[in-house]
N, C-alpha and C positions, 0 to 999 in steps of 0.2 A: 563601484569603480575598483579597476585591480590597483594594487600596490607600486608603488613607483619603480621597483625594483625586478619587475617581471617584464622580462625582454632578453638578449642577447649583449653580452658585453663583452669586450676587450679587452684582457685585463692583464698588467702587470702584476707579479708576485715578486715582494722582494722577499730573500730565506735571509735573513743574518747576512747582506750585503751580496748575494746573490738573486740576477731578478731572472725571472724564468717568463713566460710569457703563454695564455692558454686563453680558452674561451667557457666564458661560464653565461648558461639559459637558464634564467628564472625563471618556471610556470607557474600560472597562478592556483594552481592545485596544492603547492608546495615542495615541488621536486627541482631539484639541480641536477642538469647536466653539466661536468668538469670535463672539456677537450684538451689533450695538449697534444705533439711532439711526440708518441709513443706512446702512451698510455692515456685513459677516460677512466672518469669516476662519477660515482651518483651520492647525491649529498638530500638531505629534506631541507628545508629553511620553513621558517616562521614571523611573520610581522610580530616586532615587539612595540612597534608606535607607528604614526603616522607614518614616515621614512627610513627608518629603522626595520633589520631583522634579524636573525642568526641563522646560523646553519651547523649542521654537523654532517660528515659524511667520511667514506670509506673506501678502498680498493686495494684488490689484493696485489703487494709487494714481492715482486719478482725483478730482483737484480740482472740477472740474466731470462734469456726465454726458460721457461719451463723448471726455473729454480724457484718456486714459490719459497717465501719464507715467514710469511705473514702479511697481516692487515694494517694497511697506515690509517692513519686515523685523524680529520682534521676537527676543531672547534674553532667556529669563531663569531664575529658580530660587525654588519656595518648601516654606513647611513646612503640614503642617496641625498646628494645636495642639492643639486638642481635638475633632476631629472635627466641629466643626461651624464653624469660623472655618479662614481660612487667612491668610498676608503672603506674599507675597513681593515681588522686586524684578526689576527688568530693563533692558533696551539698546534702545530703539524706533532705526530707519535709516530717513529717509523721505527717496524723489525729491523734489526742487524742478523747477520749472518751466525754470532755468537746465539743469538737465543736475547741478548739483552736489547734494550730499547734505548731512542736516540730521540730524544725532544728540541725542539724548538719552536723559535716565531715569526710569523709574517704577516708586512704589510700590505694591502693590497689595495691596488686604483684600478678604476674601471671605466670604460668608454663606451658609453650603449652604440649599438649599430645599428646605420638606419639606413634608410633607405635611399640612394641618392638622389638628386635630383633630375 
């Protein structure tokens, strides 16, 4: 049986009181696709229990088009509660244009999407 966490979700991100809004697909191979607004990312994730997992993943940071300036870099870990909601939390590392780097955290809720009726 795959992991409760492998499906399509809706998911709110709040950054430090900023929510942003994108679409994250668990496969059950262990890959994340991150959609948003402008930009996609690719993450792994791993079951750490039953309903539980983490993920880590990356994409390249470009303020502008074609200004690359580095790699953001997410960490984090959630649960799914009842199979159709999920929370979790995490570490966003993002380049600055200086060269140095800008951390933070966020929480995130998630809405599986399904099918209608």
């Amino acid at each position: 049986m795959a992991h409760p966490i492998v499906g399509i979700w809706a998911v709110d991100i709040d950054f430090e009181g900023q929510h942003t809004y994108v679409t994250h697909t668990f496969h059950a191979e262990g890959i994340l696709h991150i959609n948003a607004d402008g930009h996609a990312a690719v993450a792994v994730w791993e079951a750490t229990g039953e309903r539980t997992f983490r993920m880590h993943g990356t994409r390249p940071f470009e303020p502008e088009p074609f200004q690359f300036i580095g790699w953001q870099y997410v960490d984090g870990d959630g649960e799914v509660s009842d199979g159709d909601n999920y929370t979790g939390r995490g570490d966003l590392d993002n380049p600055q244009p200086d060269g140095s780097r800008a951390r933070g955290h966020v929480t995130i809720v998630g809405t599986r999407v399904v099918l209608a009726a």
